[in-house]
C-alpha positions as CSV (number, residue, x, y, z in Angstrom):
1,X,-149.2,49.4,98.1
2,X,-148.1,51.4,101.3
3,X,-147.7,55.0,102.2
4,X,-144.3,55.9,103.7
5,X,-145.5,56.9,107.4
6,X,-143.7,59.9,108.9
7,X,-141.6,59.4,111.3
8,X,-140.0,62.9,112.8
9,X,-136.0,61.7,112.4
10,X,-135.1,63.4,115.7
11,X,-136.1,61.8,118.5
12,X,-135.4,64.3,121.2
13,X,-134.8,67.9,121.2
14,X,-133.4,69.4,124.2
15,X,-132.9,73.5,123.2
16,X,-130.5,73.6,120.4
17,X,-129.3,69.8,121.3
18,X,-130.9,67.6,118.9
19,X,-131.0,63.2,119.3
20,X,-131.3,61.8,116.3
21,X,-133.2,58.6,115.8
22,X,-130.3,57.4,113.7
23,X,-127.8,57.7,116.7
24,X,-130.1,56.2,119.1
25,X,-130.5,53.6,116.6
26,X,-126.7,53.2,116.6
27,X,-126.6,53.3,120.6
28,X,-128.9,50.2,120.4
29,X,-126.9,48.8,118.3
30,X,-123.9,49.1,120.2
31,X,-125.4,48.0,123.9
32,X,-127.1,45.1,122.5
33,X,-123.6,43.8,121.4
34,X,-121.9,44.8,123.9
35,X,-125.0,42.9,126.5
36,X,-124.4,39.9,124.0
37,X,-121.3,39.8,124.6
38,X,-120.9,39.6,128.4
39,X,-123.2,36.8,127.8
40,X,-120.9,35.2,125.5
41,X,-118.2,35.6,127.9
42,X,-119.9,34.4,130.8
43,X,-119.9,30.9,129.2
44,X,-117.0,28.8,130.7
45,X,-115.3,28.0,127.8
46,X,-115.7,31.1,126.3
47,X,-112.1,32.7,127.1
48,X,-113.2,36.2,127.4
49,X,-113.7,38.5,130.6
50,X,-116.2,41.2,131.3
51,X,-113.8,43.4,131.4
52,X,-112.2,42.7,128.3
53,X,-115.6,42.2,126.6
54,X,-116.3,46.5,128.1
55,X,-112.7,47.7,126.6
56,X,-113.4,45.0,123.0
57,X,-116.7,47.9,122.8
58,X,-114.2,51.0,123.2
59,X,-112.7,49.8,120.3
60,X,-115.6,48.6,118.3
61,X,-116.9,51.9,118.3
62,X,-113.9,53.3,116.8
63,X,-113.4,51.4,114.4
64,X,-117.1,51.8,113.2
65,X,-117.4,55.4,113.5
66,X,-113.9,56.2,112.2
67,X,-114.1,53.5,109.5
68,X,-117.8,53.8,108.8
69,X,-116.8,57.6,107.9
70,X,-114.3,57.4,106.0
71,X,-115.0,54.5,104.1
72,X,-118.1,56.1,103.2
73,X,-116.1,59.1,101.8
74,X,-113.4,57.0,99.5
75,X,-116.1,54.5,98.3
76,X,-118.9,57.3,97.7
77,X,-118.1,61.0,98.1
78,X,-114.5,61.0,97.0
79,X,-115.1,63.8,94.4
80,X,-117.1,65.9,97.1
81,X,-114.3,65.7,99.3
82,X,-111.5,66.9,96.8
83,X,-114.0,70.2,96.8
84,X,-114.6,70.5,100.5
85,X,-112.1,68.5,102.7
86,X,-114.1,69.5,105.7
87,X,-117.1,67.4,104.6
88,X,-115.5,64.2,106.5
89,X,-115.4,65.5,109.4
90,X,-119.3,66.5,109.2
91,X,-120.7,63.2,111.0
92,X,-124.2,64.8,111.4
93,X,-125.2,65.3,107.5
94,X,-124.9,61.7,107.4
95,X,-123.0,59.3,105.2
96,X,-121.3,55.7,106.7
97,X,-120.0,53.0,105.0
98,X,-120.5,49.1,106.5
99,X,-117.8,48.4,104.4
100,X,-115.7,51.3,105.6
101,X,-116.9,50.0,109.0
102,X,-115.6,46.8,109.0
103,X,-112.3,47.8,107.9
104,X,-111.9,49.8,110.4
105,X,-113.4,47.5,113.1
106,X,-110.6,44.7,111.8
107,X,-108.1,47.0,112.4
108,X,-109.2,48.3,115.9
109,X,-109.4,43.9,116.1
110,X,-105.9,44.0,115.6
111,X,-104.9,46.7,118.2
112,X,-107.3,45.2,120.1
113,X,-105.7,41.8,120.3
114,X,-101.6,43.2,120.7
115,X,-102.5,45.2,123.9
116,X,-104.4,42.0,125.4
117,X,-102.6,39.0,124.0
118,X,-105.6,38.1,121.5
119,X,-105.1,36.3,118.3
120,X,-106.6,38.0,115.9
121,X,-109.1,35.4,114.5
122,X,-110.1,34.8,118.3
123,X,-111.6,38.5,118.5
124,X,-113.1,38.5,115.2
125,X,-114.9,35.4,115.9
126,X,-116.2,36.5,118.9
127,X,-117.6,39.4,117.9
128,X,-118.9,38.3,114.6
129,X,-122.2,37.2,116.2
130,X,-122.7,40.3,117.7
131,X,-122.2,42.7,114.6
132,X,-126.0,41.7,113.1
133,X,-127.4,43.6,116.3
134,X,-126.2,46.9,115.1
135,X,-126.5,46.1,111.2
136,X,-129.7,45.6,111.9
137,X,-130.8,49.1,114.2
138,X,-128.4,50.7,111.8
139,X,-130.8,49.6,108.7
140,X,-133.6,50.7,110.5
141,X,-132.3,54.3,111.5
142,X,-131.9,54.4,107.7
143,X,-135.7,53.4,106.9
144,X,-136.5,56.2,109.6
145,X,-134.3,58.9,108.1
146,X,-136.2,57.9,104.6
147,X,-132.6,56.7,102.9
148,X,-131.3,54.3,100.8
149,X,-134.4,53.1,99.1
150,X,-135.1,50.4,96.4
151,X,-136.1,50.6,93.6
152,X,-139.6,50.7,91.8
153,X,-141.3,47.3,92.1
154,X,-145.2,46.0,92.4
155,X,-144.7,44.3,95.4
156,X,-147.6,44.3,98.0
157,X,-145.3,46.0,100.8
158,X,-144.2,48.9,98.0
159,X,-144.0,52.0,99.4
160,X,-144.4,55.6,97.8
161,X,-142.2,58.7,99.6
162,X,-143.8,61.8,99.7
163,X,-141.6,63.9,97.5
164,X,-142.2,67.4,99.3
165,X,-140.1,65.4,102.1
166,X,-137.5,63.4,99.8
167,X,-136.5,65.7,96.8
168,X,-133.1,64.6,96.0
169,X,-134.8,60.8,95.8
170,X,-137.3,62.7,93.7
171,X,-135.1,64.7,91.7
172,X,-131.9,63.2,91.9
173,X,-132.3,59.6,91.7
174,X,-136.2,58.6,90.3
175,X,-136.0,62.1,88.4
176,X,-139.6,62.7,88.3
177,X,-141.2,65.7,87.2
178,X,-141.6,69.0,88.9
179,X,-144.2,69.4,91.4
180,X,-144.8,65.5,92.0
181,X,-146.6,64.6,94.9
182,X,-145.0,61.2,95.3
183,X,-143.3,58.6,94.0
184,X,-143.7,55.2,92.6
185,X,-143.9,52.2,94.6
186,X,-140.1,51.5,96.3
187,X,-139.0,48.4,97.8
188,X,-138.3,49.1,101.0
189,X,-134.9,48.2,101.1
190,X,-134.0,49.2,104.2
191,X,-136.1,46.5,105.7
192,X,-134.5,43.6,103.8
193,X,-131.7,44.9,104.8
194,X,-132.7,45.0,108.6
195,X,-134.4,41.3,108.2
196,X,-131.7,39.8,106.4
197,X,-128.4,41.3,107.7
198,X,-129.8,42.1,111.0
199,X,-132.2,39.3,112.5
200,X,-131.3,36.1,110.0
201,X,-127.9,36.6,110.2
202,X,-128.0,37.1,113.7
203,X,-129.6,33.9,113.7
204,X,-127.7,31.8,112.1
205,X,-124.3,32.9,113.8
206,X,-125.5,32.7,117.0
207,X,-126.7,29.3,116.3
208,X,-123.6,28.5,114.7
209,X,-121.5,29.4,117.1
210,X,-123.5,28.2,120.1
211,X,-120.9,24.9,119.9
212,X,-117.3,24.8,119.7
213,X,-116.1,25.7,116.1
214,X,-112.6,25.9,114.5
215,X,-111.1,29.4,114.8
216,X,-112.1,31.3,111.7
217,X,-115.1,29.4,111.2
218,X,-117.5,31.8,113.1
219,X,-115.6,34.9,110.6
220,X,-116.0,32.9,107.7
221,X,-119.7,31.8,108.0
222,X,-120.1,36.3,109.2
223,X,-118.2,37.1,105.3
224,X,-120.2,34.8,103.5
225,X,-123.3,35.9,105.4
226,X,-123.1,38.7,105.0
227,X,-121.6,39.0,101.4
228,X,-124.8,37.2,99.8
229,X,-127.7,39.1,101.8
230,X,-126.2,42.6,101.0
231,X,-125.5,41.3,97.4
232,X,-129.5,40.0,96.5
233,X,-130.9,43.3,98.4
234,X,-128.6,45.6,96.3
235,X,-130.6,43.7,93.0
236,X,-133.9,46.0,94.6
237,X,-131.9,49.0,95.4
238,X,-130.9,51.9,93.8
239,X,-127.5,53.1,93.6
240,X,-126.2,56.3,94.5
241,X,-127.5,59.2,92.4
242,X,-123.7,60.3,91.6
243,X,-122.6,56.9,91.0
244,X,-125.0,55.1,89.1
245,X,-124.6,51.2,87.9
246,X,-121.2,50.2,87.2
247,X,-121.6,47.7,85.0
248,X,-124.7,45.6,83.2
249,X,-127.2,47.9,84.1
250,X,-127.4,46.4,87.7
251,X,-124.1,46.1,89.3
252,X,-123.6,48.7,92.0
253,X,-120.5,49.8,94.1
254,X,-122.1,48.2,97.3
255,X,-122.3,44.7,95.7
256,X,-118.7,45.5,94.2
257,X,-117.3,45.5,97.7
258,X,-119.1,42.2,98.8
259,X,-117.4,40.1,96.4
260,X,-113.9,40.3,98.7
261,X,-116.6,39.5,101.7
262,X,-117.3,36.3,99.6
263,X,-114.5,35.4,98.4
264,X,-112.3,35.7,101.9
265,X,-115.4,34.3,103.9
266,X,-115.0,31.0,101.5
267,X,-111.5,30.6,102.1
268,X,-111.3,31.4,106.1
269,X,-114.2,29.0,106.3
270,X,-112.2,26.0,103.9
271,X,-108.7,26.9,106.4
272,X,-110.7,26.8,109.3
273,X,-112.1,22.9,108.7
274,X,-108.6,22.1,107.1
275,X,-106.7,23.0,110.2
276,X,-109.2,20.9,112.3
277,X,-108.5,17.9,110.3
């Protein structure tokens, strides 16, 4: 059993200007795509400039930001919201969705791919490699800022939170008494999360698409990816204090909104070998 260590979520202060470890996480995230990506597009067959790989981030960024943010609100806060419209637009209390996120990085794909004569399919399989990077500094900003924690298990690696630090986790979620020091064993979540979403999946789409594939192939094999490892680490999470389960006892809103990731993921990947034959 592990101790949460404590980790001081800013990273920088500068007088009244405070850097977050969560944005720099996301500033990783986004260079180390974006450095991927030139090297992606350096490769003669790849089809891509350097120049259009440096705009393809401009628009990456919105669409994660903007999407991540709102997404976040419809799929989690949407009662909050209706109470104080403003909350949306407060970035720095935290709250983004990676489903929200990749809605609105499809979209920004689209508009991407009209003003530069992309198909659509093209940019989405070129960047799908790429996205892991930033799942994966994202889930680690989230381990830092002490979110999004699993649930209580007997693992080895189990870690207890100090609840002076973390009282809506202690309160809200694991409702333990008054005045408790700490709580139970978690799974660190976060850290699946980072391992599997971020560095396996990485792995295995870079590998995959490391020889010439069928367009839609790379996107599929990103869906499905994807889809499964969120879907198993949200088995060791807990939901969302003012959600809950939806269903069983077990089934939360995140794995809810991987089942389209699945299910579209299996059918780009089946189109994608049927139009090569």
């Amino acid at each position: 059993m592990l101790t949460y260590p404590y980790i001081d979520p800013v990273a920088l202060s500068l007088g009244p200007l405070k850097i977050h470890w969560y944005g720099v996480m996301y500033l990783v995230g986004f260079l180390g795509g974006w450095w991927l990506g030139r090297w992606r597009a350096a490769r003669p067959e790849s089809g891509w400039s350097a120049k259009e790989v440096d705009d393809l981030l401009f628009y990456i960024v919105l669409g994660v930001v903007l999407g991540g943010r709102i997404g976040y609100i419809l799929f989690y806060g949407f009662s909050g919201l209706l109470h104080d419209p403003l909350m949306l637009f407060r970035i720095w209390e935290g709250g983004m969705s990676f489903h929200g996120g990749l809605i609105g990085v499809l979209l920004a794909m689209w508009l991407f791919g009209r003003r530069y004569g992309k198909g659509f399919f093209q940019s989405t399989d070129f960047i799908a490699p790429l996205i892991p990077v930033g799942l994966g500094t994202g889930r680690l900003g989230n381990f830092i800022n002490g979110e999004l924690w699993g649930a209580p298990g007997n693992v080895p690696w189990a870690m207890q939170v100090p609840c002076n630090r973390f009282q809506e986790l202690c309160q809200d979620k694991l409702q333990l008494a008054p005045g408790s020091a700490m709580t139970p064993p978690l799974h660190p979540s976060q850290l699946y999360e980072a391992a599997l979403e971020g560095l396996l999946l990485f792995a295995i789409l870079w590998l995959f698409s490391a020889r010439p594939r069928p367009t839609m192939a790379i996107s599929g094999v990103f869906l499905i990816g994807y889809g499964l490892f969120r879907f198993l680490v949200e088995l060791v999470r807990m939901p969302d204090a003012h959600i809950g389960y939806l269903a069983f006892d077990w089934l939360t809103m995140g794995q809810l909104l991987t089942l389209p990731m699945l299910l579209g993921g299996t059918v780009l990947l089946i189109l994608a070998y049927q139009q090569k034959r």
